[in-house]
N, C-alpha and C positions, 0 to 999 in steps of 0.2 A: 291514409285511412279514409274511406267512406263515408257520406254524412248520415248510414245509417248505425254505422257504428258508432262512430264519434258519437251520438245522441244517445244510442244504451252505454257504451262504457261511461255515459256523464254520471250514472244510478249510483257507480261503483267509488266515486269519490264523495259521496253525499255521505255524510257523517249525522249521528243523531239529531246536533243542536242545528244545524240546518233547515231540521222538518218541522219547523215549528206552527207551520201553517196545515199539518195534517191534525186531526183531531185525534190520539189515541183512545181508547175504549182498556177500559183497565188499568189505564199507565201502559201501556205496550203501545211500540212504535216501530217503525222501522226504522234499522239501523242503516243497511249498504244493501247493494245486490251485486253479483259478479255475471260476467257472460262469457259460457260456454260456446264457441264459433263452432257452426253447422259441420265443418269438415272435419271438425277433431273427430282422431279415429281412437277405437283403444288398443289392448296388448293382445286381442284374438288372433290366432293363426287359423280358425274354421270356417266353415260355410266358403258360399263362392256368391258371384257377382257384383256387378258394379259399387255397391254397399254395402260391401263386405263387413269391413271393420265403424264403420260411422256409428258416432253415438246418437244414442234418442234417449238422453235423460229428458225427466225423473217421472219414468210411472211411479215411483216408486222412491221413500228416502229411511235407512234405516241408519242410527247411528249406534252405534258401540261404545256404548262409554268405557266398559272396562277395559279396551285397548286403544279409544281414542282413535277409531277408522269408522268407515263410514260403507254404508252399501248404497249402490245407486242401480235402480231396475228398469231396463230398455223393456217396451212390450214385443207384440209378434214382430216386431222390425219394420221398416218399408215397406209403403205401400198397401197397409191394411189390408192383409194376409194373402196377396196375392203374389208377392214375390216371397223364395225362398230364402228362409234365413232363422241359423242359429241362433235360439234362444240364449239369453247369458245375461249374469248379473257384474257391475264392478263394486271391486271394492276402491275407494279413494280417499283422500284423506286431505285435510282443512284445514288451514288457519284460524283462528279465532280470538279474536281480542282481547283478553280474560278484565279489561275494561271498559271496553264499548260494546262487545258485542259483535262486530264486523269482522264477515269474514273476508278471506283472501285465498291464494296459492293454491287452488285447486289441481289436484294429480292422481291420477289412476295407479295404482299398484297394480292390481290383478283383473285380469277378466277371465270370467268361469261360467266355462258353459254347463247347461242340463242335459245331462242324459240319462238313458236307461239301459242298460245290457251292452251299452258298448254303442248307442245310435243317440245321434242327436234329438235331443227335444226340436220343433220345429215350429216356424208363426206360420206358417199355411196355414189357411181353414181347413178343414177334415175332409172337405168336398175333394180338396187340390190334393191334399195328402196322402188322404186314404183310399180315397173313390168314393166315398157314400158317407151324405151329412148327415148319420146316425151312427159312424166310427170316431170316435176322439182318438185314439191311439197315440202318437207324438206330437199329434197339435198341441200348440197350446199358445198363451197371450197371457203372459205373467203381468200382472197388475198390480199385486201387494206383495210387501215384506217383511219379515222377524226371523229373530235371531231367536232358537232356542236357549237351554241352561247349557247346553253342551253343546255349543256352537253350530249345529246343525240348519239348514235351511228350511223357513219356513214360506211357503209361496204359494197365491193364490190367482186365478186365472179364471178371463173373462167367457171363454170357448162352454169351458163343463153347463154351469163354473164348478173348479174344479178346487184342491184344496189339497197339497201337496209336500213331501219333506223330503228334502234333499242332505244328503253329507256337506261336509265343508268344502270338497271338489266338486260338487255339484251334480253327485248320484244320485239317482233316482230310490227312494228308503219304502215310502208308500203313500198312499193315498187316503184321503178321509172318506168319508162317506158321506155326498152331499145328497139333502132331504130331498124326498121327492119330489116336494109343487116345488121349486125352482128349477128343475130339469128341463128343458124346451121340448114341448111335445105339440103334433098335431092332433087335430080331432080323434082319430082314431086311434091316439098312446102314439105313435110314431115316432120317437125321440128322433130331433133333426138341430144338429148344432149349428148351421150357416144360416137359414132363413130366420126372414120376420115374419111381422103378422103382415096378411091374414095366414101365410100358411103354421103357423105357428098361432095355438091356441091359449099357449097355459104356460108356464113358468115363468124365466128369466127373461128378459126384452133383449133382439140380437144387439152385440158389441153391447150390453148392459148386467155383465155377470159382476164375480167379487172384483171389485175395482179397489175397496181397500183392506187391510188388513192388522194386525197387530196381536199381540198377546202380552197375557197379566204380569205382574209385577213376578207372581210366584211360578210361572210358568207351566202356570195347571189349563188355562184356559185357552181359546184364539178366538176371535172376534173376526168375521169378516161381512163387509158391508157390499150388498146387492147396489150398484151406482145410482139403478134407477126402480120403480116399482114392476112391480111382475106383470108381465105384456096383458095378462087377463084381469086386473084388479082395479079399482076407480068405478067412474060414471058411465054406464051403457060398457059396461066391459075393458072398459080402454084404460093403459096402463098409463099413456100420456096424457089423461085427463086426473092423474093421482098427486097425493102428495108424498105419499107413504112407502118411506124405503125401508127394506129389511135388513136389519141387522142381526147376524149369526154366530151364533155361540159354540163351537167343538170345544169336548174334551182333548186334551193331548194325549191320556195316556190312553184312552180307546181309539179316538178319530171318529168319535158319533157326535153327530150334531145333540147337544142338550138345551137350544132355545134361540127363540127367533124373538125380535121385540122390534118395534115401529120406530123408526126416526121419522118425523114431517118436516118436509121441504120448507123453506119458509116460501108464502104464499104468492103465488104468479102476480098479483094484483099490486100484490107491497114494492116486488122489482121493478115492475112497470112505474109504479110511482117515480121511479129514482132514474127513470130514463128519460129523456130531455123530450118527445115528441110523442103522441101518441102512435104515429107511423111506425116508430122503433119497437111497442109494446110484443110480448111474446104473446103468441094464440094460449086460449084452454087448450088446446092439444100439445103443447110445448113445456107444460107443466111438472109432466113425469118424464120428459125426452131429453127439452132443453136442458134444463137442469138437475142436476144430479149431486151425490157424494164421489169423491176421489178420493180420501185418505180419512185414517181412524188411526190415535195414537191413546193408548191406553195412559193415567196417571197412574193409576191403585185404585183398590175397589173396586166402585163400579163406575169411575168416573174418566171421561174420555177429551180429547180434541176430536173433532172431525173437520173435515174441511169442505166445504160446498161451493158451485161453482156454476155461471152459468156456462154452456158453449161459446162465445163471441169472445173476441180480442184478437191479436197477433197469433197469424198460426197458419195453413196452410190453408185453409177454406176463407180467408181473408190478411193476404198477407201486407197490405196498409192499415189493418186495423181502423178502417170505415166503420163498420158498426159499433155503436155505444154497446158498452158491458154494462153488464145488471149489477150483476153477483159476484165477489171472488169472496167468501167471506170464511172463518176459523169461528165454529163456535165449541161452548164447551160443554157438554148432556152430562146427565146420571141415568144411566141401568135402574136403579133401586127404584122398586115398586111397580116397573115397569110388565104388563103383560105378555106370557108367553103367548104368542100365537102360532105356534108349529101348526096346531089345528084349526086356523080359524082363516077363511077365506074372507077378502076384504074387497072380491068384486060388486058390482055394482055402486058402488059408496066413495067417494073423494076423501069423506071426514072418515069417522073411525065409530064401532059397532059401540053400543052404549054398554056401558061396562070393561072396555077394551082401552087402559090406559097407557099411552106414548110416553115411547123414554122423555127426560124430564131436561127442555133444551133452553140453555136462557136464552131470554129475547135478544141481548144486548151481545152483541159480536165480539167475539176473543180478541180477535184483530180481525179489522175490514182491509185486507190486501188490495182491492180496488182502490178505496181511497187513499191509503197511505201511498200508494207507488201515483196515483192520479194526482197525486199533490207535487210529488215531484217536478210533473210536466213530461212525465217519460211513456209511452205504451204500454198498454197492458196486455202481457201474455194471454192465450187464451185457455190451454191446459194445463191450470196449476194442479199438480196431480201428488206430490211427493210433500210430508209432512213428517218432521219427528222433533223433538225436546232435545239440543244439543248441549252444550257443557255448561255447567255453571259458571255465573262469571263472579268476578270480585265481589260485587255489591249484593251476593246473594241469589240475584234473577239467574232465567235461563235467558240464550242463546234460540231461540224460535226458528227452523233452516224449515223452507216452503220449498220446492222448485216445480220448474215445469218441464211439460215433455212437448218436443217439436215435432213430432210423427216422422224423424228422419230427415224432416224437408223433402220430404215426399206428400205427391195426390194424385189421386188417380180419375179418370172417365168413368162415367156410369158405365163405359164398357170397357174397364180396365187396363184401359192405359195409361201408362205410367211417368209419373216429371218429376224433376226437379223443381222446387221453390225457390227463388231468385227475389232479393227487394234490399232495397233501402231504407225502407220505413212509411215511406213515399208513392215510390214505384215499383212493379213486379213485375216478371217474366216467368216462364216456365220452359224450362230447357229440357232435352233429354236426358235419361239416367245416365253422371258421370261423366257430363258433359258443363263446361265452363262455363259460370255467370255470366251473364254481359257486362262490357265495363261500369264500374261503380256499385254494382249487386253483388249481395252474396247469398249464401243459406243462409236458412232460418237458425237462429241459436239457439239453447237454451239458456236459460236463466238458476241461477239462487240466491236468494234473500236469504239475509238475517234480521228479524226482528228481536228485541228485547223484550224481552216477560216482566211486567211489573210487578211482581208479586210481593205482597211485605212477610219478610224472610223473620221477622223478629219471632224468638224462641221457636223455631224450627228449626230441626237435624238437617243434617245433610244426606240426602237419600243414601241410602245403599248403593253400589255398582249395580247398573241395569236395574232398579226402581225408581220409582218415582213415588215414593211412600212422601216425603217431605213435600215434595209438587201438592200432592192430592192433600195436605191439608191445607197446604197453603189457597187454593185453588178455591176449594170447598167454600170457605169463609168469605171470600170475596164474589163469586158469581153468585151464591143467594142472596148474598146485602142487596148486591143491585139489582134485584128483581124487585126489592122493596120498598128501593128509594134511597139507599143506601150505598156507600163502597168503603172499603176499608183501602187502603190507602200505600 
């Protein structure tokens, strides 16, 4: 065994009372994390080349409770759309402690691909695809997940962004109807899905469409969240000078978007605080770039998890994990009161237009994933991307499953060529596609954590299958306390 492994798989024997030198926020801690090895492959027989079947969890983590499986969503595959490759979601399925909380025995049952008419969905960008970055046609880059009432696919993708339903084999059903200002257009209307700015004037920021996804307890709603703000919105125009991401509201049984509402970042200045040097600080223009949302997990009502995250830690564009991390943090908002702004543009402005009130975010972190794994003494991934409420345990709480996604163990050249990620923890190399570590290196893994949910479960039900009607009161009562000085316990 490697000493880069041996020092992740140390994560996996950490048991709660262990962690006593992390600070939880809420009563929530972390429990374990497990590690997924770069060359697991899954049960696909499609697509072709060198990384064929490799996993790239978790854009993406949806769990099931009423069958107790789990879906885990790779994005465009390797290589950041430059190589080809079958879209496909797994389904897998977990151990879970039903008294600590920790998971184990991670295994794939099923992998299922996307299609349409009989043709693969694909992670090329549209340019590679189709000929021309104003055709989307089988592109796509699946980012978010849910499960509808009648088990059907729901998936949302960073290309469009797009906002899609699939059968339970992974056919193509239809499409939602995504609002116009997130569309990426040039000056002249030109919709063009591969470039950035400048040649892109107006919607979504490139590789910054719905990143996360979910839907309501009653399966009337979907929720999908813009990663970053929209390339024309902020100060002087600039989307990475914002704080303000959007969050989207479709109905299910039309597929029309019915509301758009503000999440805010929390503030460039406050992560900088919490980074050791001022050399390490992120630019104002790394505001709406760097950091961003990956994942949105509904309780009931209008109250949510989301997950926020800066770019730096263990990953492919630093695979020693050199740069200090700002941000990995879970907090938990409410919708209610929050304004629709389908119609209201929010460029020129970093804050937000007077009268225009942001969904409703507490200050004080669900769980800071940075610190809890940083206490450890173990690395911090750098694309915690995957986020869902996994089973109840004994005492009441839930089971909190995070993961990350490792882009393949793939990076590529500003001029598109393409490696392997090789490291230790330590040390790195870059090999050819499909070509052997150097002795003692391997791929990059992925990761999932289980944290524990503090929540005091007293005279509260036990949700229904696929609700979180008991989460949401329990929830409710304790993140407004402590906005006041208060926690309930």
């Amino acid at each position: 065994m490697n000493k880069f492994r041996a020092r992740l798989l140390s994560v996996s024997g950490l048991m709660l009372g262990l962690l006593a030198t992390a600070t939880p926020t809420y009563g929530n801690s972390l429990v374990n994390g497990i590690v997924i090895p770069g060359n697991t492959t899954d049960l696909s027989s499609g697509g072709s080349g060198a990384n064929l079947n490799r996993v790239g969890f978790f854009s993406d983590i949806y769990y099931d409770r009423t069958n107790n499986v789990y879906y885990g969503l790779g994005d465009r595959g390797p290589g950041g759309g430059l190589i080809s490759y079958d879209t496909r979601v797994q389904k897998f399925t977990l151990d879970v402690d039903k008294d600590t909380g920790a998971i184990s025995n991670f295994q794939i049952v099923q992998s299922i691909l996307f299609t349409r008419n009989g043709e693969n969905f694909n992670g090329l960008n549209p340019l590679l695809l189709n000929g021309n970055t104003n055709t989307l046609g089988n592109s796509f880059d699946p980012e978010g997940f849910a499960l509808a009432p009648n088990g059907n696919f729901y998936v949302s993708d960073e290309y469009g962004p797009s906002l899609y339903e699939f059968s339970p084999a992974g056919e193509f059903i239809r499409a939602f109807t995504t609002p116009d200002n997130l569309i990426p257009r040039q000056p002249d209307g030109t919709i063009n899905y591969v470039d950035g700015r400048p040649t892109i004037t107006t919607g979504r920021q490139d590789n910054r469409g719905f990143e996360g996804l979910t839907i309501s307890p009653d399966g009337s709603k979907l929720y999908a969240t813009l990663q970053d703000p929209l390339v024309n919105e902020g100060d002087q125009g600039e989307g990475r000078r914002s704080r303000n991401v959007r969050i989207v509201e479709f109905d299910t049984a039309t597929g029309a978007s019915t509301g758009q509402f503000i999440y805010q970042l929390e503030s460039i200045d406050d992560i900088n605080d919490r980074l050791p040097g001022t050399d390490d600080d992120f630019s104002v223009t790394a505001q709406g770039r760097s950091i961003g949302l990956s994942a949105i997990t509904a309780l009931g009502g209008n109250n949510f998890l989301v997950l926020e995250r800066d770019n730096r830690g263990l990953g492919v564009d630093n695979p020693t994990a050199s740069v200090p991390v700002g941000s990995k943090r879970v907090y938990m908002i409410s919708l209610a009161g929050a304004t629709d702004v389908s119609g209201i543009s929010l460029g020129g402005i970093n804050d937000l237009p007077t009268g225009v009130i942001p969904v409703k975010k507490d200050p004080t972190p669900f769980i800071d994933i940075a610190a809890e794994i940083g206490a450890t003494g173990s690395q911090i991934a750098e694309k915690f991307e995957g986020l869902t409420v996994g089973p109840r345990l004994n005492d009441g709480t839930y089971a909190i499953i995070t993961g990350t996604d490792n882009d393949f163990s793939v990076t590529q050249t500003g001029a598109g060529e393409q490696f392997d990620v090789c490291t230790d923890g330590t040390t790195s190399a870059q090999v050819g596609l499909g070509q052997p570590c150097p002795a003692g290196l391997s791929l990059l893994p992925g990761f999932l954590y289980s944290f524990k949910g503090g929540w005091n479960i007293e005279s509260q039900s036990t949700p229904e299958p696929n609700t979180m009607a008991g989460l949401l009161l329990i929830g409710l009562g304790s993140i407004w306390a402590s906005s006041k000085g208060g926690r309930r316990q």
